[in-house]
C-alpha positions in Angstrom: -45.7 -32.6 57.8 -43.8 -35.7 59.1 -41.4 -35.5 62.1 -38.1 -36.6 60.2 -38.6 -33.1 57.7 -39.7 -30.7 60.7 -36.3 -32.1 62.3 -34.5 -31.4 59.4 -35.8 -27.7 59.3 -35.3 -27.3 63.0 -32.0 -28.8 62.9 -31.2 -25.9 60.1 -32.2 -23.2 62.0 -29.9 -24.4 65.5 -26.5 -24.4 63.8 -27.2 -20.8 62.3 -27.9 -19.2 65.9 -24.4 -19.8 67.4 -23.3 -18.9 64.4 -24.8 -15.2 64.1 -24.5 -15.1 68.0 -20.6 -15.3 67.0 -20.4 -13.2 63.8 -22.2 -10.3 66.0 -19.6 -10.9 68.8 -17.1 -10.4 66.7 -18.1 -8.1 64.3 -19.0 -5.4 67.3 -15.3 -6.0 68.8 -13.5 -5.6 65.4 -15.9 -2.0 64.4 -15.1 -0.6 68.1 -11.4 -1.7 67.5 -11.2 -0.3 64.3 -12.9 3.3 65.6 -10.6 3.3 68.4 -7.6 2.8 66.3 -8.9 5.8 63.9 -9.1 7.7 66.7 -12.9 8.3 66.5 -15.7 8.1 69.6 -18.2 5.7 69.7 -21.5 7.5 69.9 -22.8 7.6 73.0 -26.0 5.1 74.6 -28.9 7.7 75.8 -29.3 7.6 79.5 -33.1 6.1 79.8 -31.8 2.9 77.4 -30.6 -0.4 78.9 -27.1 -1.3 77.2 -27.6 -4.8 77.9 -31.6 -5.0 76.9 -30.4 -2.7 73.8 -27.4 -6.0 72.7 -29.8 -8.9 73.4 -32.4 -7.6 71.6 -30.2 -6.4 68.5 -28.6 -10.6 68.9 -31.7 -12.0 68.6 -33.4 -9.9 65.8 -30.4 -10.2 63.7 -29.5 -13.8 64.0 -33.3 -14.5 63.9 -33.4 -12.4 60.8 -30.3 -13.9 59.0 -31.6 -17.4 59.3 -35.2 -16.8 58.5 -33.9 -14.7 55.6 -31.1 -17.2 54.1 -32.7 -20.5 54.5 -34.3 -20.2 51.3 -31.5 -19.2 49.3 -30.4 -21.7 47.2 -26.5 -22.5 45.4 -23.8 -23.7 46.8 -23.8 -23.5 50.7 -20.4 -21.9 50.8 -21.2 -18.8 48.8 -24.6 -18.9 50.8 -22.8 -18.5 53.6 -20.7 -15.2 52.9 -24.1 -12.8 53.3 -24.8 -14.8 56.5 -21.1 -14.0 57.8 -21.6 -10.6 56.9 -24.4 -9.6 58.2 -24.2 -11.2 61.7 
């Protein structure tokens, strides 16, 4: 494999990780606005679980997931990236 196409799979991969890091940010803000504006409760954390272990390991598998799982798609990159916006 030469150096100039690992870059160019590498350099794939970096732009997607900001981006799920900010469609996860933002999706967990608008769901816990929109069930406090329904008037529901968010479910409670157990006690023995970490709330910030718990977030940085749900970031990580699910931006780690969306770009493993939509680099191979192929089309046109703006309908590709509608699943990768919504799943964040």
């Amino acid at each position: 494999m030469k150096f100039g196409q690992i870059f160019k799979t590498v350099g794939g991969y970096v732009w997607r990780l900001p981006l799920c890091a900010f469609a996860y940010i933002a999706g967990t803000m608008a769901s816990a606005r929109l069930v406090s504006a329904i008037g529901m409760k968010l479910p409670p954390i157990p006690e023995q679980a970490n709330e910030q272990m718990m977030g940085l390991c749900l970031l990580i598998s699910s931006c780690c997931g969306n770009s493993i799982c939509h680099s191979r798609e192929s089309g046109n990159p703006v309908f590709r990236s509608g699943p990768l916006l919504s799943q964040g």
